[in-house]
C-alpha positions in Angstrom: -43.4 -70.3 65.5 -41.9 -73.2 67.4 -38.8 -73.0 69.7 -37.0 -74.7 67.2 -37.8 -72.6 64.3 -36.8 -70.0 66.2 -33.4 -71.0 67.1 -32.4 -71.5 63.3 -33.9 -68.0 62.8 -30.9 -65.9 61.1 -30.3 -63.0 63.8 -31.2 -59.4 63.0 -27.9 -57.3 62.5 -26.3 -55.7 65.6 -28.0 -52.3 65.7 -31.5 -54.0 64.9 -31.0 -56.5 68.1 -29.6 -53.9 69.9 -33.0 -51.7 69.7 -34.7 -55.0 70.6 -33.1 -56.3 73.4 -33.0 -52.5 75.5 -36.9 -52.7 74.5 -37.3 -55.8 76.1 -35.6 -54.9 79.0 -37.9 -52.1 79.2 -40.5 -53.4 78.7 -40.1 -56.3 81.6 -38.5 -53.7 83.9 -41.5 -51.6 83.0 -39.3 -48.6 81.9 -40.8 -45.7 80.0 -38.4 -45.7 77.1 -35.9 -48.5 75.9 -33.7 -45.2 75.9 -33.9 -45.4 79.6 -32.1 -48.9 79.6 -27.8 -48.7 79.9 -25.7 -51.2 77.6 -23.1 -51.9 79.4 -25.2 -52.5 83.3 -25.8 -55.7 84.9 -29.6 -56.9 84.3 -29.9 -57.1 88.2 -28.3 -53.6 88.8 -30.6 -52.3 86.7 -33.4 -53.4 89.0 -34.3 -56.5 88.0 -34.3 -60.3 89.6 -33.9 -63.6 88.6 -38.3 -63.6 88.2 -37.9 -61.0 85.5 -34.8 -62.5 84.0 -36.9 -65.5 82.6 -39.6 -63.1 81.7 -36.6 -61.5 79.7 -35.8 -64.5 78.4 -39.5 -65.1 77.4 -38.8 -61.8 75.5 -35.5 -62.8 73.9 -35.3 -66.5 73.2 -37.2 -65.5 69.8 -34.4 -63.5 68.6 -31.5 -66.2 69.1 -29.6 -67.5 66.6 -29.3 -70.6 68.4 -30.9 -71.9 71.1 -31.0 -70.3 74.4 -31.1 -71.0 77.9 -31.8 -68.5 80.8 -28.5 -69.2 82.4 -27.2 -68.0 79.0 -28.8 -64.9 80.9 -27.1 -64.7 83.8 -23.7 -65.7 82.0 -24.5 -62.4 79.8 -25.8 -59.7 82.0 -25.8 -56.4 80.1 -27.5 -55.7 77.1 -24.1 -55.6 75.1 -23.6 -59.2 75.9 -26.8 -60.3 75.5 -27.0 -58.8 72.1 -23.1 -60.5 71.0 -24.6 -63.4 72.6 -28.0 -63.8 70.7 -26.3 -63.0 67.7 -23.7 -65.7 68.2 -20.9 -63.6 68.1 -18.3 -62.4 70.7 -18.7 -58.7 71.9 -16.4 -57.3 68.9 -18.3 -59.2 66.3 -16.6 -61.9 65.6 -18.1 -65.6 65.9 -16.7 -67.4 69.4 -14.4 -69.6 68.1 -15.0 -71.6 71.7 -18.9 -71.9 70.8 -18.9 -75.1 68.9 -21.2 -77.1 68.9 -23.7 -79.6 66.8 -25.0 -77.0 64.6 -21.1 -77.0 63.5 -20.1 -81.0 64.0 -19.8 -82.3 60.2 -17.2 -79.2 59.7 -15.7 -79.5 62.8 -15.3 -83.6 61.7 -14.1 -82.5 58.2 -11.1 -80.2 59.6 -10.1 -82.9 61.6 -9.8 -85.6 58.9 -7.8 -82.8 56.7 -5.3 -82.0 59.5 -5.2 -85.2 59.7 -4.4 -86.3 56.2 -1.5 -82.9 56.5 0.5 -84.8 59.0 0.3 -87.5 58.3 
């Protein structure tokens, strides 16, 4: 599978990405269990570095429901985030309503003309 393929890939549902992402961080911070890995700790205070955040990233890109950079990593530290962040959603669930971007153009384009038609 391509990179690109990959990006349009629908995401997994929360609890499915959830068991995902703690097993890649395991498995790059060469834990035991993914049971060992926190939610809600910072990648690096978990013992990593910025050499095993892009083998994390290596691990995770696959799963993203858009495409995904490794400073999308460091932006999103913890596995909570990360797992909100590769299923395009904020932490509580809901899709970012700040995260707009091609994917989302002609709908962006076509509230635009109606609000514009309603004013005028």
């Amino acid at each position: 599978m391509n990179d690109a393929t990959a990006a349009q890939a629908p995401a997994p549902n929360q609890t499915e990405l959830l068991l995902k992402v703690r097993q890649a961080w395991a498995d790059v911070l060469d834990l035991d269990s993914a049971d060992q890995v926190p939610v809600d700790v910072n990648f690096l205070e978990a013992g990593g570095s910025s050499l095993l955040l892009i083998m994390l990233w290596e691990e995770l890109h696959p799963l993203a429901s858009h495409p995904l950079k490794v400073s999308d990593l460091f932006q999103h530290s913890t596995v909570q985030a990360q797992v909100s962040l590769l299923a395009g959603t904020d932490e509580a669930g809901q899709e970012p309503t700040t995260r707009l971007g091609a994917h989302n153009r002609e709908g962006l384009l076509s509230r635009a003309r109606r609000s514009r038609l309603v004013s005028e």
